[in-house]
matplotlib code that plots the C-alpha trace (Angstrom):
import matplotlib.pyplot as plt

x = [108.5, 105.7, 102.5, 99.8, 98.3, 95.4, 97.1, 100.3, 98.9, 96.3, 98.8, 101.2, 97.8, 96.9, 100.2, 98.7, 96.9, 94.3, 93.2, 90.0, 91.0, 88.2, 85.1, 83.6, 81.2, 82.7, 82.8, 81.7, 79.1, 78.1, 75.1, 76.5, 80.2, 82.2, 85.9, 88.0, 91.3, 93.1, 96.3, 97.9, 100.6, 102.8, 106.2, 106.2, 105.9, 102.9, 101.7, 98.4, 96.0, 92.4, 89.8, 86.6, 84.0, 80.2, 80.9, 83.5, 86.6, 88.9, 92.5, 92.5, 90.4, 92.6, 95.8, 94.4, 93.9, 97.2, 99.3, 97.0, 98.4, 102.1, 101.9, 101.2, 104.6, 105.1, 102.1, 102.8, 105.0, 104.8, 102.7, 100.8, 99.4, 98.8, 97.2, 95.2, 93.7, 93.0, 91.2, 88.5, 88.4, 91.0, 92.9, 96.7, 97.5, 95.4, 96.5, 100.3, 99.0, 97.6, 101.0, 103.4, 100.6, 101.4, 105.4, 105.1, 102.7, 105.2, 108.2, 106.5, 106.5, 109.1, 111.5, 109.1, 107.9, 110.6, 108.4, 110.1, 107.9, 106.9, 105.7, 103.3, 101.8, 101.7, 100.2, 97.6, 97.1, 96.0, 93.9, 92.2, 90.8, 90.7, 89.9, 86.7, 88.4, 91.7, 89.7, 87.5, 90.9, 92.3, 89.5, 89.9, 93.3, 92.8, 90.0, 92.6, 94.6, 92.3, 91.5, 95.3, 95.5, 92.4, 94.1, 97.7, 96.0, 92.9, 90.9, 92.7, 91.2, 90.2, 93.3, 95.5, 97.9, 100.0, 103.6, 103.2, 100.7, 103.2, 106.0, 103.9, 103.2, 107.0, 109.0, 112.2, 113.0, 113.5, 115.6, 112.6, 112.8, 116.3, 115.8, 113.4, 116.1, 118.4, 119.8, 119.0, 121.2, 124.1, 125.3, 124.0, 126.7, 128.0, 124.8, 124.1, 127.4, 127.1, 123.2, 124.9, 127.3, 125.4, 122.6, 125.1, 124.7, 127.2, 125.5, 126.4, 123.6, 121.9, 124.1, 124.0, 120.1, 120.6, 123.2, 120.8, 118.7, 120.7, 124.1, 124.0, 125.4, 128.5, 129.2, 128.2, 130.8, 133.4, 133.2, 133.4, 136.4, 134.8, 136.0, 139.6, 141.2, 138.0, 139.5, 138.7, 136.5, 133.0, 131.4, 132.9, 132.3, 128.5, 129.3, 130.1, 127.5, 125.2, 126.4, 126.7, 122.8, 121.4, 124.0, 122.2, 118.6, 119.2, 120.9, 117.8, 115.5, 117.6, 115.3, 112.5, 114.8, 115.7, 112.1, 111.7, 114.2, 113.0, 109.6, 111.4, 112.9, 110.0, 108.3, 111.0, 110.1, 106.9, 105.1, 102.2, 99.8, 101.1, 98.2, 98.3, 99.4, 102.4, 103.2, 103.2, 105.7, 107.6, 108.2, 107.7, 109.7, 112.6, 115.8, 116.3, 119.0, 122.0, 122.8, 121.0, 117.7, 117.0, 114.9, 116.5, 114.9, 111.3, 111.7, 112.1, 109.5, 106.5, 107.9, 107.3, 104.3, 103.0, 104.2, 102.5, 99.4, 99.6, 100.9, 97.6, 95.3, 96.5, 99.3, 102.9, 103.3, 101.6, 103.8, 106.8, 106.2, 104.8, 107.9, 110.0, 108.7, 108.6, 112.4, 111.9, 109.6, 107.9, 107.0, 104.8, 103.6, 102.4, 99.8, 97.2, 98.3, 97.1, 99.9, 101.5, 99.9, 101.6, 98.7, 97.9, 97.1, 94.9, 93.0, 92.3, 91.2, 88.9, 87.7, 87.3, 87.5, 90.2, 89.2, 89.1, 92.3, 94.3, 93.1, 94.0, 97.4, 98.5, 96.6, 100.1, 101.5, 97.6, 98.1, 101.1, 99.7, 96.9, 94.5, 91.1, 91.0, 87.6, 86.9, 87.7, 87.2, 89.9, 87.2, 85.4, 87.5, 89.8, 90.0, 92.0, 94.7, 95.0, 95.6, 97.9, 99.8, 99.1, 101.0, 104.0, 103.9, 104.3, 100.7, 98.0, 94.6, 92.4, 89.7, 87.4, 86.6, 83.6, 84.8, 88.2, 86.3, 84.3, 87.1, 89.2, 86.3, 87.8, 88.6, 92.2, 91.5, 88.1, 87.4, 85.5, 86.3, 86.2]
y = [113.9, 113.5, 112.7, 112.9, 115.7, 115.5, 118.4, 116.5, 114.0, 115.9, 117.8, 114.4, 113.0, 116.2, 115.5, 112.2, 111.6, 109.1, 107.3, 104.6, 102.4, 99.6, 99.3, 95.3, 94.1, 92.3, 88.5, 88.1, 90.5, 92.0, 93.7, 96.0, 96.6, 97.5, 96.3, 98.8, 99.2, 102.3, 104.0, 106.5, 108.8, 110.7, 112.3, 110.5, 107.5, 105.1, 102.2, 100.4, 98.6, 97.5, 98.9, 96.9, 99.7, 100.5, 103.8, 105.8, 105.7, 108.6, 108.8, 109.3, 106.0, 103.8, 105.2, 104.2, 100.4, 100.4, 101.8, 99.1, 96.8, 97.6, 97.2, 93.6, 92.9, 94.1, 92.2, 88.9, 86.6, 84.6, 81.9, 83.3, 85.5, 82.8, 80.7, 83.7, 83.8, 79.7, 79.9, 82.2, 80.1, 81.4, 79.3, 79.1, 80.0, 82.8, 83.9, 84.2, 86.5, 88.9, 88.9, 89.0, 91.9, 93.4, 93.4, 95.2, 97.7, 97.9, 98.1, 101.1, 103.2, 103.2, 102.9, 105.1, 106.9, 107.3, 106.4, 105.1, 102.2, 104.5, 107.0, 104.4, 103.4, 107.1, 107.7, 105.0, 105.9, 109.1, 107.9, 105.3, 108.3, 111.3, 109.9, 112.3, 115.1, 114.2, 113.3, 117.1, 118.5, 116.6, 117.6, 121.4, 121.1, 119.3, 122.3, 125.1, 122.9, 122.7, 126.2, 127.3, 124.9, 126.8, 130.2, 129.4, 127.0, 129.9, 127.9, 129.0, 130.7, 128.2, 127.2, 128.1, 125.2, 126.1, 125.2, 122.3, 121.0, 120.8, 119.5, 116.5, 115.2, 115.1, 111.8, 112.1, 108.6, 106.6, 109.7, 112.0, 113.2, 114.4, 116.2, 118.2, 119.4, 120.1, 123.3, 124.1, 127.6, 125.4, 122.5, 119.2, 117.2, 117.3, 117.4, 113.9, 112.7, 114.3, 112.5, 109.3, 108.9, 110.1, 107.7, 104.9, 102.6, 102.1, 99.2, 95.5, 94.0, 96.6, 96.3, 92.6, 92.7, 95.0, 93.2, 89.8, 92.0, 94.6, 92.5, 93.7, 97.5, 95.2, 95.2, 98.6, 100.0, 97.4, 98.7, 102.1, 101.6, 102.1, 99.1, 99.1, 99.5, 97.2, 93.9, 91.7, 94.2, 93.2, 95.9, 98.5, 96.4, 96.9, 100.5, 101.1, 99.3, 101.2, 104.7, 103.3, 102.4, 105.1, 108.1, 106.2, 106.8, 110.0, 110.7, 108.5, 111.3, 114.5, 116.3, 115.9, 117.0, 120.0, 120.8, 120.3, 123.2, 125.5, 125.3, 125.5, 128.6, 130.1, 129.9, 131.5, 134.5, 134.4, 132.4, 130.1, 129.4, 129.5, 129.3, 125.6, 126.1, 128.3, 126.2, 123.2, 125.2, 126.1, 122.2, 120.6, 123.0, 124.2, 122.4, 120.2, 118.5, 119.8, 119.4, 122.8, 124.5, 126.8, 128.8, 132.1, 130.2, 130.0, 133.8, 135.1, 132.9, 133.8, 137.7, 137.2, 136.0, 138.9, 141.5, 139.9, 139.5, 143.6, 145.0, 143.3, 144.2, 147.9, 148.6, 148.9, 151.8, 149.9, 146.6, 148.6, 150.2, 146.7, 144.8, 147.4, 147.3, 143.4, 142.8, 140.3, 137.6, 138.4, 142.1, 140.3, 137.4, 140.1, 141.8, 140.8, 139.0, 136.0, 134.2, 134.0, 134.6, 134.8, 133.8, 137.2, 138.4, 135.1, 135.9, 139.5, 138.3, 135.6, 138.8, 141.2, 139.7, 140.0, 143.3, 145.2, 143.8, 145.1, 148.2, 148.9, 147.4, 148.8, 152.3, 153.8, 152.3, 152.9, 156.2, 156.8, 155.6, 157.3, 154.2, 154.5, 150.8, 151.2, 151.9, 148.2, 145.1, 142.2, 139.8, 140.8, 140.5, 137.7, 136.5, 139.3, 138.0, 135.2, 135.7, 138.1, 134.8, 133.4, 136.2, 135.0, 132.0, 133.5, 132.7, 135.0, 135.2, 134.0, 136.8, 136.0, 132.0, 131.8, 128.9, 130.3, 133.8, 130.8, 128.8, 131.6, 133.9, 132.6, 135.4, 135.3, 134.9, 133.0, 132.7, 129.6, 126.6, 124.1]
z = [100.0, 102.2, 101.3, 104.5, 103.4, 101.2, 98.9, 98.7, 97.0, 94.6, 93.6, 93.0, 91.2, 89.0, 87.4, 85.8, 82.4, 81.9, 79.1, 78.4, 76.2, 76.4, 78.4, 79.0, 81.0, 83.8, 84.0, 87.6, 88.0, 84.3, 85.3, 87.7, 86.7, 83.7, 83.4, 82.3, 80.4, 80.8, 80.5, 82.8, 81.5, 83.8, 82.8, 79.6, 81.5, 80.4, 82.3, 81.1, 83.6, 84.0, 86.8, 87.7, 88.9, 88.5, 87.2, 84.7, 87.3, 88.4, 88.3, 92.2, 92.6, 90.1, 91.5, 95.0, 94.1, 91.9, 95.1, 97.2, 94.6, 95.2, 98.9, 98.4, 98.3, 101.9, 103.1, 101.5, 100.4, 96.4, 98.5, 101.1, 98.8, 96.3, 99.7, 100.4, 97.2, 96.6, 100.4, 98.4, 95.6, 92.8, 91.3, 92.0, 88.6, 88.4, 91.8, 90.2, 87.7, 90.2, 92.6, 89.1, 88.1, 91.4, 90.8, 87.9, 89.1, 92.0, 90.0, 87.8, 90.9, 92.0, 89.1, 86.8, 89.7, 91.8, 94.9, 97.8, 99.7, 102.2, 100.1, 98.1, 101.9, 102.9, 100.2, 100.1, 103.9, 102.9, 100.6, 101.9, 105.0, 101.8, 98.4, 98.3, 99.7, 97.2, 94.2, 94.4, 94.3, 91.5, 89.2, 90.0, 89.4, 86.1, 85.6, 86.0, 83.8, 80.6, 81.3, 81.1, 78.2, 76.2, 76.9, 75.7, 72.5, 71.1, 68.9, 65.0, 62.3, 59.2, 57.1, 59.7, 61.8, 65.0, 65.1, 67.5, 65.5, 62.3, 64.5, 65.7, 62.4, 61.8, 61.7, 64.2, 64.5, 67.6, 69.4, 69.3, 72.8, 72.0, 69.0, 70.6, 72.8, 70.2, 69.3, 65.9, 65.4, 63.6, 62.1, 63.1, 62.5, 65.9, 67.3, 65.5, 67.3, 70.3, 71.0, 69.7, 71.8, 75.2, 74.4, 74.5, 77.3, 80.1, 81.6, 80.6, 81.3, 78.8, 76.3, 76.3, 75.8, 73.1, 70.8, 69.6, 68.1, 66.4, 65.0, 61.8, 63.4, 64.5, 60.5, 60.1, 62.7, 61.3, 57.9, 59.5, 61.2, 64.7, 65.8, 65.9, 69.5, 70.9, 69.9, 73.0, 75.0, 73.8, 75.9, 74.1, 70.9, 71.3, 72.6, 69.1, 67.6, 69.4, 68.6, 64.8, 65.0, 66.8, 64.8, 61.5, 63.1, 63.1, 60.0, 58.2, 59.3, 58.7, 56.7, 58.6, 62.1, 59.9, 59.0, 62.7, 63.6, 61.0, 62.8, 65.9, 65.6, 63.9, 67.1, 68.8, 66.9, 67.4, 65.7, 66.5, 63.8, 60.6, 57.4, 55.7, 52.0, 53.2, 55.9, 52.8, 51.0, 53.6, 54.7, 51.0, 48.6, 50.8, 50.7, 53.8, 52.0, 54.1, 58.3, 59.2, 59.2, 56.5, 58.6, 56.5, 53.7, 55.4, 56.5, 53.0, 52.1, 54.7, 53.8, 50.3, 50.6, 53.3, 50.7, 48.1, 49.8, 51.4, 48.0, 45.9, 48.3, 49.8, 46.9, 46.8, 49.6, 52.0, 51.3, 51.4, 54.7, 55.7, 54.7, 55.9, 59.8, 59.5, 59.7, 62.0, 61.5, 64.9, 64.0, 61.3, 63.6, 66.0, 63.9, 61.8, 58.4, 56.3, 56.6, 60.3, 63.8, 66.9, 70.1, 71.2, 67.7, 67.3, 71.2, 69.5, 66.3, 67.7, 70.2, 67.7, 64.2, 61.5, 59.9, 63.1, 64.3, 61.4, 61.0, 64.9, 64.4, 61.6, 62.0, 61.8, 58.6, 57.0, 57.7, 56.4, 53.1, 53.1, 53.0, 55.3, 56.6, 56.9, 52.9, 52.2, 54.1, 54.1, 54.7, 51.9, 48.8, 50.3, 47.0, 46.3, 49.3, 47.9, 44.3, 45.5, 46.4, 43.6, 41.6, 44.2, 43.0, 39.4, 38.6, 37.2, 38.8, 37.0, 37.6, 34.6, 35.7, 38.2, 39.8, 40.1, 41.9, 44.3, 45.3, 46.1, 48.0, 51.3, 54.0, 55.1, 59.0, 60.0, 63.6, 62.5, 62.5, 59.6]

ax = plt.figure().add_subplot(projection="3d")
ax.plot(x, y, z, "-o")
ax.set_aspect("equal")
plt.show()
């Protein structure tokens, strides 16, 4: 690709993330610069560096030095660099730090990267006449970004969580990338095998570096039986080793890779925020102890707990004719409910507020009923919501106990946050 444009390379730069991680004065000239250490993130690819400047630095101007960096190797050899540096008074050692510094931040583009050499000089080229120009259009770019990001992530209502949010906190074990390509509408078991084997490597070299520190998976695929037909082929020894070690992984974690594809295909239908204490029992109280996602499970549940919610506050009509559109979980997800949201119900509810959200989407269905939306506010007697989950969960509300009427006096959708 080339890159002597100055929008080539914004738009290559507006691709990265960039993190401060430490801010020091610098040793040569602390009154006037701060030393830096920083991570930028591109692809899922980190590499972490440090960048002396007199003000916070941009990802334009510390990708500028790093790519300066990288041509080093073209310019100079191991010791004419190091002679170059010892003529203005660094010492040789030193000097070896800064060219091995410049390998690896040489080896990062373009095997992280996938730069050529002549795309890191074009690109430095560029720079070195445009970084104003490139850097003003990096920052609109990461502008349109956020604002993108801000319309597809609405700030929740209180006690609500969004889907990602649940799946991040979730343990997948050292093949997390790959379990979030999984497809979770059947058994895993062959999944398991299937990410087991392809994540085997072919290379010698690799598999090599790998066996010292994982031997004790030789045993494992011995006592398996994965070994025979390998006798003398140590490559395809490890080979087995390594599908032994990394099939365990993610067998060690099943539950939590099930929970994962429950929430998975919950968002499928529709679903984006999800409030807390269902999204507990959802996660904690179905059974994850079988090779699929019990996402009928969490369906049934989130519908029970919509009815119960609907029937307590509007009555049993209402729930019925509720229950009865929501056959799918994203007919629910799409209007206003305490229990699941999908985004555009949460943009109109943080536009318009709970109460007037429901009673437009579910005008129909009130009508049928005969209930005037309007003679009783959700928001008002929340409480009411919510013991109506209570009574799901075979409890009786305990009407009569202040603190019980306090605790509970929560609406079901606040636009505020905690």
């Amino acid at each position: 690709m080339a890159y002597d444009t100055t929008e080539a390379v914004a738009k290559f730069l507006s691709g990265f993330q960039m993190k401060i991680t430490n801010r020091e004065r610098d040793t040569i000239a602390p009154d006037y610069y701060v030393k830096y250490s920083l991570t930028l993130s591109k692809g899922g690819k980190d590499f972490s560096t440090t960048f002396v400047s007199d003000g916070e630095p941009t990802v334009t101007q510390v990708f500028s030095a790093l790519a300066d960096d990288a041509l080093t190797l073209r310019k100079y050899s191991t010791d004419e660099f190091v002679d170059k540096l010892y003529a203005q008074g660094v010492k040789p050692s030193a000097a070896l730090r800064a060219y091995d510094s410049c390998k690896e931040t040489n080896l990062w583009m373009q095997d992280e990267l996938y730069l050529s050499g002549w795309e890191i000089e074009e690109i430095s080229k560029t720079l070195t006449k445009y970084e104003d120009e490139v850097d003003t259009l990096v920052e609109k770019a990461a502008s349109e970004r956020a604002a993108r990001y801000a319309y597809d992530h609405p700030k929740l209502p209180k006690g609500f969580v969004t889907i990602e949010q649940l799946q991040g906190d979730l343990d997948l074990g050292d093949l997390r990338d790959e379990v979030e390509d999984f497809d979770f509408d059947g058994d895993l078991t062959a999944a398991f095998s299937e990410t087991a084997d392809d994540k085997v490597d072919s290379n010698y070299h690799a598999l090599l570096s790998w066996l010292p520190d994982h031997t004790e998976w030789l045993e494992q695929a011995e006592f398996d039986g994965l070994l025979e037909g390998c006798k003398g082929d140590i490559y395809k020894t490890v080979q087995m080793a390594q599908y032994e070690c990394f099939k365990s992984d993610l067998y060690d974690h099943r539950e939590d890779i099930c929970r994962y594809g429950t929430l998975d295909q919950l968002r499928d239908m529709g679903v984006y925020a999800i409030r807390e204490s269902l999204a507990d029992e959802i996660l904690s109280d179905l059974s994850y102890d079988e090779d699929y996602a019990p996402t009928d499970d969490a369906k049934d549940t989130i519908m029970g707990a919509v009815s119960a919610a609907f029937k307590e506050r509007y009555g049993e009509d209402f729930a019925e004719v509720a229950t009865d559109f929501g056959q799918d979980i994203d007919d629910i997800a799409g209007r206003a409910n305490p229990y699941v949201l999908s985004v555009d119900t949460i943009r109109a509810v943080n536009e318009k507020g709970y109460d007037a959200v429901f009673a437009e989407q579910w005008k129909a269905e009130l009508s049928e009923c005969d209930i005037d939306p309007e003679a009783v506010s959700v928001g008002s007697e929340a409480h009411d919501m919510e013991n109506g989950r209570d009574g799901l969960d075979g409890n009786a509300p305990e009407k009569d106990t202040p603190e019980k009427d306090d605790r509970d006096a929560q609406p079901p959708v606040d636009t505020d946050n905690r």
